[in-house]
C-alpha distance (Angstrom), angle and dihedral (degrees) to the residues before:
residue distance angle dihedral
X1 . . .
X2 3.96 . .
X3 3.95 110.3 .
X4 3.49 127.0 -170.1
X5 3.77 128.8 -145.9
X6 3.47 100.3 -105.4
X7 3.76 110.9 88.5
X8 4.21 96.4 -135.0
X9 4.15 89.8 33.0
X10 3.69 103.7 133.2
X11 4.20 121.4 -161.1
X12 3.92 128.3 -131.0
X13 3.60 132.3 158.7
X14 4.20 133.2 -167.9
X15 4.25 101.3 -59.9
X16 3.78 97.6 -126.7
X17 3.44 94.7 -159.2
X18 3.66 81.3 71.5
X19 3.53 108.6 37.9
X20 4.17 87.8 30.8
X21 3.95 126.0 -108.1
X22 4.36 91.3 -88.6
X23 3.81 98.9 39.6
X24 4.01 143.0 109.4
X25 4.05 103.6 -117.6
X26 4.19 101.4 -137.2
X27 3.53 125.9 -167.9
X28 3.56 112.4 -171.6
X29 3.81 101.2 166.4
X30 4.17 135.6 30.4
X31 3.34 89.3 -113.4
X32 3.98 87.8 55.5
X33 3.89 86.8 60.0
X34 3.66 92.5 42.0
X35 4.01 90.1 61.4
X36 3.56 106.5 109.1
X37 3.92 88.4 -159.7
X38 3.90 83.6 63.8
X39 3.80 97.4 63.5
X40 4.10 136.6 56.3
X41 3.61 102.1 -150.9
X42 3.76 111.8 -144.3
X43 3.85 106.1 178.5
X44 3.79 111.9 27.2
X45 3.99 94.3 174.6
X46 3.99 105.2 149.9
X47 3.55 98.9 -9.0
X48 3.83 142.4 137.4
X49 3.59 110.7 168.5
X50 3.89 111.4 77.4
X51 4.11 95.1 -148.2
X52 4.14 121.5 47.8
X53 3.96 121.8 -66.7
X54 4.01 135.6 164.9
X55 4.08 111.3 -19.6
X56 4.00 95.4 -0.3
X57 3.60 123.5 134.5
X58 3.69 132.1 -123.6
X59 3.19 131.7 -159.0
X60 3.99 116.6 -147.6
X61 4.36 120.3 -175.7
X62 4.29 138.5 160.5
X63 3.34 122.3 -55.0
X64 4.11 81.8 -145.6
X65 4.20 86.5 63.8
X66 4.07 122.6 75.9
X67 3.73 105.4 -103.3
X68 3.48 99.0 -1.8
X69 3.69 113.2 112.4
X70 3.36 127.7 -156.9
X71 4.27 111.1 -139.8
X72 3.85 132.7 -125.1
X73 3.95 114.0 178.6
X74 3.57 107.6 -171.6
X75 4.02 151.3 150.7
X76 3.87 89.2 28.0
X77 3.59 157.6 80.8
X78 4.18 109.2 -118.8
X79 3.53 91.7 155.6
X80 4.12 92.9 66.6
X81 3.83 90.4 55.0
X82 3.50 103.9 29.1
X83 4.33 132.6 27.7
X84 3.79 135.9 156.9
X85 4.16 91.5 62.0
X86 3.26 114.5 163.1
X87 4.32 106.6 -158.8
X88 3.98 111.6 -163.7
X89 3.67 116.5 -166.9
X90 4.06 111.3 -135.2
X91 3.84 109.3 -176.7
X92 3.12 137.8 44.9
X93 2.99 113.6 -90.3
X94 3.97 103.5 30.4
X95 3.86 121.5 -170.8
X96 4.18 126.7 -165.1
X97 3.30 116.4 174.8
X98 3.84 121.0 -171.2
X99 3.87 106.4 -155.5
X100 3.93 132.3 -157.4
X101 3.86 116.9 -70.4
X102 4.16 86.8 21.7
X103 3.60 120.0 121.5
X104 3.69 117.1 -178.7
X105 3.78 130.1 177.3
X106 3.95 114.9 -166.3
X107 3.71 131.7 174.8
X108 3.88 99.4 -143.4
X109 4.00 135.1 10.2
X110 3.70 105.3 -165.2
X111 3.52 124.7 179.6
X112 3.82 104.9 -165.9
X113 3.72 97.7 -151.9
X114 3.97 97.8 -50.7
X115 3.47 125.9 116.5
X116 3.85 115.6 -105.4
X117 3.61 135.2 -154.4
X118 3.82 112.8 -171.4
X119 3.51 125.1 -176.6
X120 3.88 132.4 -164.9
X121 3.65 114.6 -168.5
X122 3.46 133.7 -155.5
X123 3.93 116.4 -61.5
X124 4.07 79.8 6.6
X125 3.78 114.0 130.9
X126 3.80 128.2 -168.4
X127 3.26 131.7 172.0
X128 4.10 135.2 -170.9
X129 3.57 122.7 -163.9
X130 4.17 106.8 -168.9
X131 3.31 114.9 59.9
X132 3.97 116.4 -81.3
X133 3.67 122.0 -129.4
X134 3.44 118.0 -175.6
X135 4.29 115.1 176.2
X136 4.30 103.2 151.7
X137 3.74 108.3 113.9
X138 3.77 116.8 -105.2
X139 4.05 101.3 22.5
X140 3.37 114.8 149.6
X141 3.97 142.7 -164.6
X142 3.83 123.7 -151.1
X143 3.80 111.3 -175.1
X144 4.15 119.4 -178.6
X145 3.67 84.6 140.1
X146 3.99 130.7 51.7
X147 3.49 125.5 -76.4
X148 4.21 138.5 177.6
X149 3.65 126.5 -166.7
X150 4.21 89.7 -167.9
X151 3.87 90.3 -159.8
X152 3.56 118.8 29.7
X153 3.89 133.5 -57.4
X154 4.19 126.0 -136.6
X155 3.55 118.6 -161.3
X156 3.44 98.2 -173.8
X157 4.34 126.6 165.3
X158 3.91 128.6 118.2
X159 3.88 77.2 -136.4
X160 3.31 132.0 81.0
X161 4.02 122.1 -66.2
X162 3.79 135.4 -174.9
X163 3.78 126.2 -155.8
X164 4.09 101.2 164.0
X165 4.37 111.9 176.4
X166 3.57 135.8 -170.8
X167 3.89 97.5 150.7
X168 3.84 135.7 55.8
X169 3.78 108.9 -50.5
X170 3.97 109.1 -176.7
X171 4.47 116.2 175.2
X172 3.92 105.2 -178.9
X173 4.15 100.5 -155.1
X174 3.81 124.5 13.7
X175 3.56 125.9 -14.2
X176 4.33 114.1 -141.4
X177 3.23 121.7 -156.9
X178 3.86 136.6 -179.1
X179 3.52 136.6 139.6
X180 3.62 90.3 8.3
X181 3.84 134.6 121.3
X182 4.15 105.3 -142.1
X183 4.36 108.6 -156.4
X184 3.94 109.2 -177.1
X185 3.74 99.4 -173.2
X186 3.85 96.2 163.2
X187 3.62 152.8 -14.5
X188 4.12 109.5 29.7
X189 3.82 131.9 -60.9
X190 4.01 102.5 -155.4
X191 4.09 127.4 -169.5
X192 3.69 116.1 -173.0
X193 3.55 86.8 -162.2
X194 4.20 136.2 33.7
X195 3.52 129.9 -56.4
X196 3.39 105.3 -129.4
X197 3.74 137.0 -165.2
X198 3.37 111.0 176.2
X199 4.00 113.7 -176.6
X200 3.79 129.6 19.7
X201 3.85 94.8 -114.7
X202 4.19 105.7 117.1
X203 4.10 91.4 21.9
X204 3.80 88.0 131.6
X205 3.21 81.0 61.8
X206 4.13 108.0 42.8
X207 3.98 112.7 98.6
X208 3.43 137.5 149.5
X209 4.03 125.7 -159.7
X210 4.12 115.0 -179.7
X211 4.00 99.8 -176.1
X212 3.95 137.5 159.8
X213 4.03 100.9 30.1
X214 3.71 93.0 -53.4
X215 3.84 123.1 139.0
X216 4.10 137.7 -137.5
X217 4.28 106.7 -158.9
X218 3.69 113.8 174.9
X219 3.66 122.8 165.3
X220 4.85 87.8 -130.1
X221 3.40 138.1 2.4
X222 4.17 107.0 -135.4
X223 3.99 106.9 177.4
X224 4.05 131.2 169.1
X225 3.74 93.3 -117.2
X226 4.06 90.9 -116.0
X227 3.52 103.3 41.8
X228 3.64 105.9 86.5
X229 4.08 127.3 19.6
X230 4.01 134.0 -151.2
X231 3.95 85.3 -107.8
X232 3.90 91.6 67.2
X233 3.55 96.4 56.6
X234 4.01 126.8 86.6
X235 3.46 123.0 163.4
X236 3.71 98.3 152.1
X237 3.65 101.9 147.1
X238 3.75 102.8 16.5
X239 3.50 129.0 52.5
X240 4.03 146.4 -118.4
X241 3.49 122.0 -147.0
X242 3.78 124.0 -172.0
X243 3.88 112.9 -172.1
X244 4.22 87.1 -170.7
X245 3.55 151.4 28.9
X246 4.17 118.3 -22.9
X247 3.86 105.3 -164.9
X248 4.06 98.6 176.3
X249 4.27 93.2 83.7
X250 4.57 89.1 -163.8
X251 3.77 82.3 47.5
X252 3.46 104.5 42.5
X253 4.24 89.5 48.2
X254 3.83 90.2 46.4
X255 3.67 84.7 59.9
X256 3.54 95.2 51.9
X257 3.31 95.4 50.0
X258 3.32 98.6 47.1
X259 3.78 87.2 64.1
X260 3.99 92.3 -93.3
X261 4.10 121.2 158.5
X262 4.53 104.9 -117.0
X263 3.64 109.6 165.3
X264 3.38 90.7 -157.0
X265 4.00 116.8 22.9
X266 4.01 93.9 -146.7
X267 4.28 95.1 -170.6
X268 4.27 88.6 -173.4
X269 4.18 131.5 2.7
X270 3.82 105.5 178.8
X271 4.15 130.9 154.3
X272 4.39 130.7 -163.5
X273 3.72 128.7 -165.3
X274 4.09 100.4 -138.6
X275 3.56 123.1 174.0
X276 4.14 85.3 -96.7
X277 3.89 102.7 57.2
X278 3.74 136.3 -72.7
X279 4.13 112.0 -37.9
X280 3.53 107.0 -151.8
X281 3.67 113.7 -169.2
X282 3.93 131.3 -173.1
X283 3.95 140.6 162.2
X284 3.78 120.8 -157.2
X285 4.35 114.9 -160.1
X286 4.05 89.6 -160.0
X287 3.94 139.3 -4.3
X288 3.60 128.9 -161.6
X289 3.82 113.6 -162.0
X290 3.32 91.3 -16.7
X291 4.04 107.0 177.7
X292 3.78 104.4 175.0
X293 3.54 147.2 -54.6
X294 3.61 137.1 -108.2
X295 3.70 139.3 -154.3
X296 3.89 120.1 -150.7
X297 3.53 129.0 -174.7
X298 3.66 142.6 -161.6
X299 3.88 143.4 155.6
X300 3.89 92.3 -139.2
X301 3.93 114.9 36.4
X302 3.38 86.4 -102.0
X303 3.86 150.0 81.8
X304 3.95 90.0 28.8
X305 3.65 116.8 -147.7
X306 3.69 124.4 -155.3
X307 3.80 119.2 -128.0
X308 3.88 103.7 155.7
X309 3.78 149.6 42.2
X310 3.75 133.2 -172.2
X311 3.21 125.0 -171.0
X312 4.05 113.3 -119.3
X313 3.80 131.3 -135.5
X314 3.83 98.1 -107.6
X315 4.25 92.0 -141.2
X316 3.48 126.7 -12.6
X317 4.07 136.8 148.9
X318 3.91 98.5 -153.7
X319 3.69 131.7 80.2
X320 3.68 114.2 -84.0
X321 4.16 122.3 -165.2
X322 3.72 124.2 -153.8
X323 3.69 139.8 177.0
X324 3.80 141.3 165.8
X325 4.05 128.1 -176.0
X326 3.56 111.5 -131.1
X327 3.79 111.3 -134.5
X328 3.61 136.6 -163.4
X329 4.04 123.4 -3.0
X330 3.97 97.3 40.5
X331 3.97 116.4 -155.9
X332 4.29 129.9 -154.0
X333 3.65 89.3 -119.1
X334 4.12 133.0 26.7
X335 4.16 122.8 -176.1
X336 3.44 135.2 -149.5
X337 3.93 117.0 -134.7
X338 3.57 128.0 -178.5
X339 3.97 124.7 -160.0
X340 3.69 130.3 -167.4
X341 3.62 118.0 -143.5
X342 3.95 92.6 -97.4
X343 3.96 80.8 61.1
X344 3.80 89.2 -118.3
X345 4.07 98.8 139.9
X346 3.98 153.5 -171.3
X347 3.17 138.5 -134.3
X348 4.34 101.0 -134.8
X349 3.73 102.1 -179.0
X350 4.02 153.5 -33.6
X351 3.66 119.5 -114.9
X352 3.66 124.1 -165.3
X353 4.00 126.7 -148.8
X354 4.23 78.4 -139.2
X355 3.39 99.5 59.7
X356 3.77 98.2 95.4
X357 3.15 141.5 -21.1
X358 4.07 137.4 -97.5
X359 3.40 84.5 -114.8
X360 3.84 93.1 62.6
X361 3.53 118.9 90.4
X362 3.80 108.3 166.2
X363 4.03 138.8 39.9
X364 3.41 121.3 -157.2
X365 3.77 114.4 -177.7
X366 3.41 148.1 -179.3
X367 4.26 92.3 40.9
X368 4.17 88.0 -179.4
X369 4.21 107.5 78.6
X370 3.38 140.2 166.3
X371 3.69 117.4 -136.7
X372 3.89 111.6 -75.8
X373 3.85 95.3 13.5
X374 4.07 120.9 125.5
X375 3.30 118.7 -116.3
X376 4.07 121.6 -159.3
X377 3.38 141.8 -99.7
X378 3.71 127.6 -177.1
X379 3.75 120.4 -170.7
X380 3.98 119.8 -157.1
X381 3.77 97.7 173.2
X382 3.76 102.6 129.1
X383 3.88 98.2 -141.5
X384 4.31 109.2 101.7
X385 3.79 91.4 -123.5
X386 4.03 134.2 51.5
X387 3.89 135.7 -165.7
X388 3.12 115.0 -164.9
X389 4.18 146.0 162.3
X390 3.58 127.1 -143.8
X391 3.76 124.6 -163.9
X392 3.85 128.5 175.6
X393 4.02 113.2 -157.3
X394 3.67 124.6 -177.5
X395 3.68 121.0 -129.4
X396 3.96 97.2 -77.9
X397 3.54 90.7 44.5
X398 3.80 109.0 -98.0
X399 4.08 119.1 150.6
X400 3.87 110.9 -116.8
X401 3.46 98.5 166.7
X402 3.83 146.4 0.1
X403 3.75 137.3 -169.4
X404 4.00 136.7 177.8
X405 3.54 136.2 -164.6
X406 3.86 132.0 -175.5
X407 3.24 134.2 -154.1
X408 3.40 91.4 -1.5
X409 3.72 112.2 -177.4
X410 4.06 114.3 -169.2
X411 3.71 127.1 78.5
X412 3.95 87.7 -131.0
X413 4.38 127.9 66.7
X414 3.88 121.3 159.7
X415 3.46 112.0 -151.2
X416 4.22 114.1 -154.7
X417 3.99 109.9 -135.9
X418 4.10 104.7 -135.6
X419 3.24 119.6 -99.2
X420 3.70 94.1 -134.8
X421 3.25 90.2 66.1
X422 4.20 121.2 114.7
X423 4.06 124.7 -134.3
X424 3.62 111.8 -87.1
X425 3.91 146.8 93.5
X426 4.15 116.6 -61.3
X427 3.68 136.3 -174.2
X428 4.01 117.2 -126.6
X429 3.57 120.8 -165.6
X430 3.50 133.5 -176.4
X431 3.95 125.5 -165.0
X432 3.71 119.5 -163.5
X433 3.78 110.3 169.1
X434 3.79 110.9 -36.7
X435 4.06 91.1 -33.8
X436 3.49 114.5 97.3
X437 3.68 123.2 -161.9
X438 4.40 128.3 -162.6
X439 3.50 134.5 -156.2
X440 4.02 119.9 -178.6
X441 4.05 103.9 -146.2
X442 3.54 130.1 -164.9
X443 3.73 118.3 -141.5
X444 3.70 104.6 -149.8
């Protein structure tokens, strides 16, 4: 038996002897939903009506499965005489479709492990207000309408995802994403929060497409640094606009080339426990009344304390490297915070003392290419200049290419894999001094 957190919630889903085992339950009025020979009411605990009302739960399937409708909600407004409904998906797959004139307001959409496919159609309106979490394999979202996830939405498979807008898509709190292919085609697709991706599991998957004048705003960009690459972004006519911090340097640049709106293009943001302090390393590619930064630190993610100030650049158009070591009291986490001189600010980043270790010198990242892209190194040696070597080897050891730098003085050098080169696995190796450092790469 499904229950629902409220105590007098009662359950019902589509009555198939009605709507027949095979078919799409519609309701295209209220007094379609206020049918009683619509609905099969499961769990009648405290309740009157015989068809859903305030705080019930429905539960919504396939029209392929025997006795598990799939929903349409159309031609009316549910959300005016009815909120709080929680809908539960209960086969797999489940389909909800949110049709023109409809406007439905429900506390919950769970999907219980089955796949979903939910639709908003034109002048359709939906909104959730607990956070969504989606993680079966193959869900998908189709938005022409407007929809709002109130707190938060995870879209979450190492499979393959769809989320495809042309309407009014609004996500109040962070936005997760992984496994999941992200088409704006219109209208706006707002997060107050980040969009996160937090592992590389799924990146085959991970795209984003902006297209026909539509726009992408999210208040920070937060991505594993392998999960998603330059070559699976297109905005070309549309636009991205990130009003905070952008922490994946390829993606962040592919942005702004692609015409996107950074407020602060942040090339590198990197920190290194050493037997000194905390080094804390970052390059900037451009600042615009750029005032100063700050460092904050805390052991919990919260009540920040400031311990640091660097002075900022004012304007300038070329790439600027800074670092500081962090002395004395050391902290789990530190932040980077930028402020303009009208001491509006951003948050650029969130370093942890765990990210590596003081024996770490060198980060190479992303290790999946495509022929002719950059891939990344980031240098936390403390001295001001670096030599270094860089050799690529294929798999039975053959040199196919080589480059050197000396006294090399930024934390941050992109090195272009050749476009000769054919798809397959390769061995990078970098030698500063008498340390030697590998990275397998796949050529894609």
């Amino acid at each position: 038996m499904i229950t629902s957190n409220n105590i007098n919630a009662a359950v019902f889903k589509p009555n198939p002897g009605q709507w027949g085992n095979n078919a799409t339950a519609t309701f295209s009025s209220l007094a379609d939903w206020q049918n009683s020979n619509y609905w099969t009411i499961l769990d009648g605990t405290g309740k009157t009506a015989d068809y859903p009302t305030d705080n019930d739960v429905v539960q919504f399937g396939s029209s392929a499965q025997y006795g598990n409708n799939g929903m349409v909600i159309t031609g009316f407004d549910l959300a005016d005489e009815y909120t709080g409904i929680t809908f539960n998906a209960n086969s797999y797959p489940s389909v909800l479709t949110i049709g023109s004139g409809a406007t439905v307001d429900a506390s919950s959409l769970n999907e219980n492990g089955n796949r979903i496919t939910l639709t908003i159609n034109s002048g359709g309106e939906l909104t959730v207000h607990n956070t969504a979490t989606f993680t079966a394999n193959q869900t998908s979202i189709y938005n022409y309408g407007t929809i709002s996830f109130n707190d938060g939405l995870n879209m979450v498979h190492t499979g393959k995802n769809t989320i495809v807008s042309s309407g009014d898509f609004n996500v109040t709190g962070q936005f997760k994403m992984l496994g999941t292919g992200l088409t704006v085609s219109g209208g706006s697709f707002d997060v107050s929060e980040e969009w996160v991706i937090e592992t590389a599991d799924g990146q085959s998957n991970n795209d984003l497409d902006v297209t026909n004048g539509a726009s992408l705003n999210v208040g920070g960009i937060d991505f594993y640094q392998y999960a998603i690459g330059p070559e699976d972004i297109d905005i070309t006519g549309g636009n991205v606009t990130v009003s905070g911090s952008c922490n994946h340097a390829a993606v962040c640049a592919e942005i702004e080339a692609q015409g996107g709106d950074l407020p602060v293009e942040l090339i590198s943001l990197f920190g290194i426990k050493t037997p000194e302090g905390f080094l804390v390393k970052w390059t900037t590619g451009s600042e615009i009344n750029n005032s100063h930064f700050m460092i904050e630190a805390s052991n919990t993610k919260n009540n920040w304390k400031e311990i640091a100030e660097i002075d900022g650049q004012g304007n300038s158009n070329v790439a600027t490297d800074y670092e500081i070591l962090l002395k004395g009291e050391q902290y789990n986490y530190y932040r980077l915070v930028q402020y303009d001189f009208d001491n509006s600010y951003e948050i650029l980043g969130i370093l942890t003392q765990n990210v590596s270790s003081e024996n770490d010198t060198i980060s190479i990242f992303p290790n999946e290419l495509t022929q002719g892209q950059s891939t990344n190194l980031l240098f936390s040696n403390p001295d001001s200049d670096i030599a270094f070597t860089l050799y690529l080897f294929d798999l039975v050891g053959n040199e196919v290419d080589q480059k050197s730098a000396s006294n090399y003085a930024s934390s941050f050098y992109q090195y272009k894999v050749p476009n000769s080169l054919n798809k397959g696995y390769y061995i990078l190796n970098v030698l500063i001094g008498s340390k030697r450092y590998q990275q397998k790469i796949l050529v894609k």
